[in-house]
Backbone as XML, in Angstrom:
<?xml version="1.0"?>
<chain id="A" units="angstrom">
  <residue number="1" name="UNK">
    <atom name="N" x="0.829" y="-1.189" z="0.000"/>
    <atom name="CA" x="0.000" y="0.000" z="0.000"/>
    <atom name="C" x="0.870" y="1.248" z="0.000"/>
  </residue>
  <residue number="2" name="UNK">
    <atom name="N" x="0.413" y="2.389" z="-0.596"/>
    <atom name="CA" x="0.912" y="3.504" z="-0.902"/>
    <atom name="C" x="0.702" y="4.538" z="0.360"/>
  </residue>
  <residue number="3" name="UNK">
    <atom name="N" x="1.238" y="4.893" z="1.420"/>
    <atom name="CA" x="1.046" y="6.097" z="2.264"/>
    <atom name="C" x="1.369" y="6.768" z="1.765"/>
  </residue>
  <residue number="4" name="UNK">
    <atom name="N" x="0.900" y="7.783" z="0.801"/>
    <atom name="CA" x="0.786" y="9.219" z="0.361"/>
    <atom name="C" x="-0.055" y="10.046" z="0.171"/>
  </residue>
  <residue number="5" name="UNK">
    <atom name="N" x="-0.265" y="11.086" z="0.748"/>
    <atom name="CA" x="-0.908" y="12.166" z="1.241"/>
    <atom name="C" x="-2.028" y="12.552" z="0.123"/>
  </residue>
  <residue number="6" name="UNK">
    <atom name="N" x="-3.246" y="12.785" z="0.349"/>
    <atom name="CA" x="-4.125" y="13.365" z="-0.810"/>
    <atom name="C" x="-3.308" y="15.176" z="-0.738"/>
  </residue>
  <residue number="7" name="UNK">
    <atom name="N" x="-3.397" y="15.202" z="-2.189"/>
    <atom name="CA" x="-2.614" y="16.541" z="-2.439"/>
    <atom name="C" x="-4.248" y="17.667" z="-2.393"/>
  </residue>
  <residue number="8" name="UNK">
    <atom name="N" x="-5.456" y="17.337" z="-2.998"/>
    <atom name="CA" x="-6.117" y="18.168" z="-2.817"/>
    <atom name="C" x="-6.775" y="18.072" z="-0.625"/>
  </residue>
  <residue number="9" name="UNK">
    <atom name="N" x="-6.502" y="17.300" z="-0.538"/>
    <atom name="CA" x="-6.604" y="16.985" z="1.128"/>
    <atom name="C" x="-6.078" y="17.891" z="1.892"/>
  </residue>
  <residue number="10" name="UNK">
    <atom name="N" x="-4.489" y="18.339" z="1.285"/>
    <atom name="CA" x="-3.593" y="18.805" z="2.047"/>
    <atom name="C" x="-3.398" y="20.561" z="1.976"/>
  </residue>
  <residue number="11" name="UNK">
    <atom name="N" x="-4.124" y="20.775" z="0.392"/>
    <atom name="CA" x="-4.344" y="21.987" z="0.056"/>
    <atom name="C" x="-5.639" y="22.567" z="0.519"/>
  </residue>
  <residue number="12" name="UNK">
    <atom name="N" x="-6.993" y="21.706" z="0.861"/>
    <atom name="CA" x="-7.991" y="22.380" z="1.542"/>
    <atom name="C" x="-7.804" y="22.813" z="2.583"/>
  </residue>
  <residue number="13" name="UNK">
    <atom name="N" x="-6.978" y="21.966" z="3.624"/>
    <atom name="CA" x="-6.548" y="22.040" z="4.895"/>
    <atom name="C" x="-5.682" y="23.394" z="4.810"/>
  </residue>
  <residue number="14" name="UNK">
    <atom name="N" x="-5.033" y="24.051" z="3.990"/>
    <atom name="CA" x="-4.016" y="24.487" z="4.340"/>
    <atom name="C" x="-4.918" y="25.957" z="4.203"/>
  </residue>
  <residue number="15" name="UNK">
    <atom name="N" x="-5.885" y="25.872" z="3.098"/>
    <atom name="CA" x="-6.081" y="27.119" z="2.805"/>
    <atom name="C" x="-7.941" y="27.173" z="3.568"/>
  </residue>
  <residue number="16" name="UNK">
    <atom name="N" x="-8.108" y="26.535" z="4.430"/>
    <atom name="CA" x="-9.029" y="26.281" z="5.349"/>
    <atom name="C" x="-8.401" y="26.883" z="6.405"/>
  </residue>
  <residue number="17" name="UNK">
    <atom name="N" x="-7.364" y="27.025" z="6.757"/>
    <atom name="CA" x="-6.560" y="27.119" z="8.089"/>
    <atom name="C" x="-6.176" y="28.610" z="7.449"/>
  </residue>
  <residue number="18" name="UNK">
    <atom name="N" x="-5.994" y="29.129" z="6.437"/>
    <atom name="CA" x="-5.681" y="30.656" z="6.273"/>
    <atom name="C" x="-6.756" y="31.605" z="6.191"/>
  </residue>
  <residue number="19" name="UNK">
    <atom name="N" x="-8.044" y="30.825" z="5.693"/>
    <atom name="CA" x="-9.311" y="31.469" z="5.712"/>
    <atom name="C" x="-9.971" y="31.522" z="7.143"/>
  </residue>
  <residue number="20" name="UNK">
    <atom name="N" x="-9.898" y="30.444" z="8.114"/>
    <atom name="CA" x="-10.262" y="30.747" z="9.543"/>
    <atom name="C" x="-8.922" y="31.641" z="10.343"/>
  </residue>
  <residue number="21" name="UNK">
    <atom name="N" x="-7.786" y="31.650" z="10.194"/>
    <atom name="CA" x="-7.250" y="32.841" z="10.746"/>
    <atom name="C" x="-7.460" y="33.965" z="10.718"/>
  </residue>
  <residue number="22" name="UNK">
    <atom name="N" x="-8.035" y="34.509" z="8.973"/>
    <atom name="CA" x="-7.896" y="35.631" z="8.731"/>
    <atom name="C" x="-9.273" y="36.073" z="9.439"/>
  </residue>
  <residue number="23" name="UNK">
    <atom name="N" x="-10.144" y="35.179" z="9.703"/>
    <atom name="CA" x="-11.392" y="35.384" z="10.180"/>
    <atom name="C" x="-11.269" y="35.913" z="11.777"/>
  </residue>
  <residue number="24" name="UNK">
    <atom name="N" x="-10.442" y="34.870" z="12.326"/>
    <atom name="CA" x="-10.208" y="35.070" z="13.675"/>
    <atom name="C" x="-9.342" y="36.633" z="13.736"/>
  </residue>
  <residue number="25" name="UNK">
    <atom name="N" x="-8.838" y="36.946" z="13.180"/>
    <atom name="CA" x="-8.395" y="38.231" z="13.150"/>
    <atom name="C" x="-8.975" y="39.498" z="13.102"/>
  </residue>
  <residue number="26" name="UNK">
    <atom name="N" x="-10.037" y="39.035" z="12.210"/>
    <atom name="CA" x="-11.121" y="40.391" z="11.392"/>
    <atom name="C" x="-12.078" y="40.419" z="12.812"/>
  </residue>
  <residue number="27" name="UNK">
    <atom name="N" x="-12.657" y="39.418" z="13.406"/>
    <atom name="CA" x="-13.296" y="39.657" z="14.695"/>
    <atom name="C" x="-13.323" y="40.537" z="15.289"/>
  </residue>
  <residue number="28" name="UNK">
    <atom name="N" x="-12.630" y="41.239" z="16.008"/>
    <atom name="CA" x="-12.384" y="42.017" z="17.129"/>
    <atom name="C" x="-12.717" y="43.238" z="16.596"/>
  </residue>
  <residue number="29" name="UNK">
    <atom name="N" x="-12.313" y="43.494" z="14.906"/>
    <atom name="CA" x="-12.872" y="45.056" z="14.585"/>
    <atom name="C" x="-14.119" y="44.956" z="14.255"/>
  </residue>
  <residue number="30" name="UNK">
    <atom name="N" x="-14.965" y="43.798" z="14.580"/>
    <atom name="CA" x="-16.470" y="44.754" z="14.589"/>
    <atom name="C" x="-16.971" y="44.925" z="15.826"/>
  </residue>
  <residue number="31" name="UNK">
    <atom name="N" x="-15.979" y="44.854" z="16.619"/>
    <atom name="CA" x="-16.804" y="45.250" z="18.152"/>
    <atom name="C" x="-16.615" y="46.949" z="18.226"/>
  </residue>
  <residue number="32" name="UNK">
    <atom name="N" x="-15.816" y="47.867" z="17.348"/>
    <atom name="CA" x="-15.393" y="48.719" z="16.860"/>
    <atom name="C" x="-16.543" y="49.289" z="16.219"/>
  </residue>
  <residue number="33" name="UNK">
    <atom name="N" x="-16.782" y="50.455" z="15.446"/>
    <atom name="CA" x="-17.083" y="50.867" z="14.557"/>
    <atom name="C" x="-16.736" y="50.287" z="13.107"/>
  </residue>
  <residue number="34" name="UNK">
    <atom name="N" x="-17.467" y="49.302" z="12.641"/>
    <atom name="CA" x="-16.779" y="48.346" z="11.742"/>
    <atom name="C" x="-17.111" y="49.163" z="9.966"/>
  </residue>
  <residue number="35" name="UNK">
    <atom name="N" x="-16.572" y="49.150" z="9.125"/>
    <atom name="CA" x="-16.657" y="50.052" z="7.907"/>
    <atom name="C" x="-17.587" y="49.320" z="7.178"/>
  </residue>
  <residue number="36" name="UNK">
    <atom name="N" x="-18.464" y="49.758" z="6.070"/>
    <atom name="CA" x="-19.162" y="49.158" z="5.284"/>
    <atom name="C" x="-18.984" y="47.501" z="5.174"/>
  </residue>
  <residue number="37" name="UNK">
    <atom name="N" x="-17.732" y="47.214" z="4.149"/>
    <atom name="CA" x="-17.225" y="46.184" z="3.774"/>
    <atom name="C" x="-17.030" y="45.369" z="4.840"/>
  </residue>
  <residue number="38" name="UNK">
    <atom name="N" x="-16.388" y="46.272" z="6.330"/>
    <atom name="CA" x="-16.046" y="44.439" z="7.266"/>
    <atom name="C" x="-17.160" y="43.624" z="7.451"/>
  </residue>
  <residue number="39" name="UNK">
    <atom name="N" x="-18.367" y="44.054" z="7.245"/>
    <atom name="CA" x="-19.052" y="42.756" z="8.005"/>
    <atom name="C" x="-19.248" y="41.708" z="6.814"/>
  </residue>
  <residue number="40" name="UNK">
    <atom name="N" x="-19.380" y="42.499" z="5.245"/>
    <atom name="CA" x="-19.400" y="41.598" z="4.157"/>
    <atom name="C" x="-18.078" y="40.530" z="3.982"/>
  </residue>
  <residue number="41" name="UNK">
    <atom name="N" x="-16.881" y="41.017" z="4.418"/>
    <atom name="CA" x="-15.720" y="41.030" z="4.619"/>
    <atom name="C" x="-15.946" y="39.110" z="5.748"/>
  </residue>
  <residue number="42" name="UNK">
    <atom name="N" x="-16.102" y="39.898" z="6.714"/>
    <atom name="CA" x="-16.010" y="38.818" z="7.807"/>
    <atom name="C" x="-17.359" y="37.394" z="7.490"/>
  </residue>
  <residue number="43" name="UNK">
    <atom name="N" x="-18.538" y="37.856" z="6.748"/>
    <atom name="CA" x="-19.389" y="36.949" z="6.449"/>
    <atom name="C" x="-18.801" y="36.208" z="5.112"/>
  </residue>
  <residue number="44" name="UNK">
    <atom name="N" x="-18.190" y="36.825" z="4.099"/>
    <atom name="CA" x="-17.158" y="35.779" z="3.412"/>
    <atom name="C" x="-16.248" y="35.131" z="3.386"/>
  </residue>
  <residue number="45" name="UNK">
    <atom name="N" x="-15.345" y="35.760" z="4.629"/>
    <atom name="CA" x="-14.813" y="34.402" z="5.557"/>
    <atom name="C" x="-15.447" y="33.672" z="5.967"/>
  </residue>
  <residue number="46" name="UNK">
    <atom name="N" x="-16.239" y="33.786" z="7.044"/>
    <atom name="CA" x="-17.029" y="32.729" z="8.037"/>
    <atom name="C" x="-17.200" y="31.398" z="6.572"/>
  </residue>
  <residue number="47" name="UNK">
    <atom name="N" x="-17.908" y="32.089" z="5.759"/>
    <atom name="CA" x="-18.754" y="31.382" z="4.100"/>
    <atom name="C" x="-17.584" y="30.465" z="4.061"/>
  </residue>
  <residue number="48" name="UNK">
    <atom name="N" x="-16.323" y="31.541" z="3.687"/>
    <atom name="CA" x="-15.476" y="30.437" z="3.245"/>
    <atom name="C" x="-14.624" y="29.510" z="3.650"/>
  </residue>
  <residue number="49" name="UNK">
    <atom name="N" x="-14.800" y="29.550" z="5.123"/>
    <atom name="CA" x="-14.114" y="28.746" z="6.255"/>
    <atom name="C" x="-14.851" y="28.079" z="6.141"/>
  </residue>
  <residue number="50" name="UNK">
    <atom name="N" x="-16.333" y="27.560" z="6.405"/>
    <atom name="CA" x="-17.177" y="26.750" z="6.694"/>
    <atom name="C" x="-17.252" y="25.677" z="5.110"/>
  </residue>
  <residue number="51" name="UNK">
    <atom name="N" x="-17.219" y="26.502" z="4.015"/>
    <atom name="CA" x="-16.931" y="25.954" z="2.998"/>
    <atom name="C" x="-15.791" y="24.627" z="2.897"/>
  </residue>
  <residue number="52" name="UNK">
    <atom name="N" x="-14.569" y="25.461" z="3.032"/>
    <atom name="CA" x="-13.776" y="24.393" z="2.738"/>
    <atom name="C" x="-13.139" y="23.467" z="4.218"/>
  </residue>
  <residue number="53" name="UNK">
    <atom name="N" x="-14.102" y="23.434" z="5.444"/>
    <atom name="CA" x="-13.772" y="22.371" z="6.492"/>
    <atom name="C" x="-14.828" y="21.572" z="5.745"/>
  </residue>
  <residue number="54" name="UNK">
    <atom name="N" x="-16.206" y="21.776" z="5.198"/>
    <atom name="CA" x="-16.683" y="20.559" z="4.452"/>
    <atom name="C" x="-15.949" y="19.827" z="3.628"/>
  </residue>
  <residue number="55" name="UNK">
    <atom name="N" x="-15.104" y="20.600" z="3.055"/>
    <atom name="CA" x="-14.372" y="19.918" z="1.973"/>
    <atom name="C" x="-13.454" y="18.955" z="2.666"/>
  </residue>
  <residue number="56" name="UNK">
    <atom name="N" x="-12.545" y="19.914" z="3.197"/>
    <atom name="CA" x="-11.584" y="18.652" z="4.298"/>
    <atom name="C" x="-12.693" y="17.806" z="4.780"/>
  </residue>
  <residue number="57" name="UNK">
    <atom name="N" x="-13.285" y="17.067" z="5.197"/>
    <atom name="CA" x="-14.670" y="16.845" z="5.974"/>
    <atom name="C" x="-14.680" y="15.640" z="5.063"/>
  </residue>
  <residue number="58" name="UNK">
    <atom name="N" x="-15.293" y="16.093" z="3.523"/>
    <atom name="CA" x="-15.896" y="14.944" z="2.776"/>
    <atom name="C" x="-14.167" y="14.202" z="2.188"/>
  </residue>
  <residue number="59" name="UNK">
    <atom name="N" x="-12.876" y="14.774" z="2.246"/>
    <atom name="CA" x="-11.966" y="14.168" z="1.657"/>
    <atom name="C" x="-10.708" y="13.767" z="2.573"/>
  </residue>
  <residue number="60" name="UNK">
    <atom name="N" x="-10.790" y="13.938" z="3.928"/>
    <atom name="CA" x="-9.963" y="13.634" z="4.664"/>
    <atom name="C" x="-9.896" y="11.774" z="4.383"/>
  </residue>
  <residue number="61" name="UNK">
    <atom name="N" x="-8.564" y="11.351" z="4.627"/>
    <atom name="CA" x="-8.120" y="9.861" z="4.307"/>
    <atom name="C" x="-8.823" y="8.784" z="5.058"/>
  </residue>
  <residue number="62" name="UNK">
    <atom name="N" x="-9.437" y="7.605" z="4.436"/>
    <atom name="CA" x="-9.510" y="6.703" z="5.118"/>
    <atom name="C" x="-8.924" y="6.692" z="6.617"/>
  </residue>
  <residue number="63" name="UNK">
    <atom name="N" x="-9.536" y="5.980" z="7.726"/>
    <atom name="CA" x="-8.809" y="5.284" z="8.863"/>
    <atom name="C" x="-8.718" y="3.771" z="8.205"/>
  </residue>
  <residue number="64" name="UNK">
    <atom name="N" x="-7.644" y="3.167" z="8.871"/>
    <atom name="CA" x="-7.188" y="1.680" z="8.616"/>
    <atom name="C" x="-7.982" y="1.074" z="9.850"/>
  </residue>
  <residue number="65" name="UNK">
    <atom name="N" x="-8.408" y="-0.065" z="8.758"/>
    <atom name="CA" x="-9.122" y="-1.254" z="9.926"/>
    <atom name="C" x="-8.214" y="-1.557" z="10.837"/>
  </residue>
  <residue number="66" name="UNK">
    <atom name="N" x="-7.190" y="-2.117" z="10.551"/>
    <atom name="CA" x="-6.132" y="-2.767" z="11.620"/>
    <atom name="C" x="-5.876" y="-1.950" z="12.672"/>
  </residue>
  <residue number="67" name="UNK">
    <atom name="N" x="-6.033" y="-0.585" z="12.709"/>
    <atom name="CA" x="-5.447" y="0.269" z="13.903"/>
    <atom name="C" x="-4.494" y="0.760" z="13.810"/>
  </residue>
  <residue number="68" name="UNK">
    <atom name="N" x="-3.625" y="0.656" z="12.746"/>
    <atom name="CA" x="-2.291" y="0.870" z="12.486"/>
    <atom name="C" x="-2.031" y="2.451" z="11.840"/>
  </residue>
</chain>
């Protein structure tokens, strides 16, 4: 058997993990006076975080029967 990594697996994850940072970041300025765009801003993150953890979600790797 082949242990090698799904390449689109590894790229959802990666850019799943840059889209919920940038989210976790944008947070705090709408407790602020937030500008037109942040909240469209922060609701197309949330969109697109939630988006692609489905993706990781439906393509993350098999588990092995054996436990191994």
């Amino acid at each position: 058997m082949q242990n090698k990594p799904n390449r689109n697996f590894i790229t959802l994850l990666l850019t799943m993990s840059l889209a919920a940072g940038a989210l976790v970041l944008n947070i705090p300025a709408l407790f602020g006076s937030p500008g037109p765009g942040q909240l469209w801003l922060t609701a197309g993150l949330g969109l697109l975080a939630a988006a692609l953890g489905t993706g990781v979600v439906l393509l993350r790797p098999q588990r092995r029967a054996n436990g191994a």
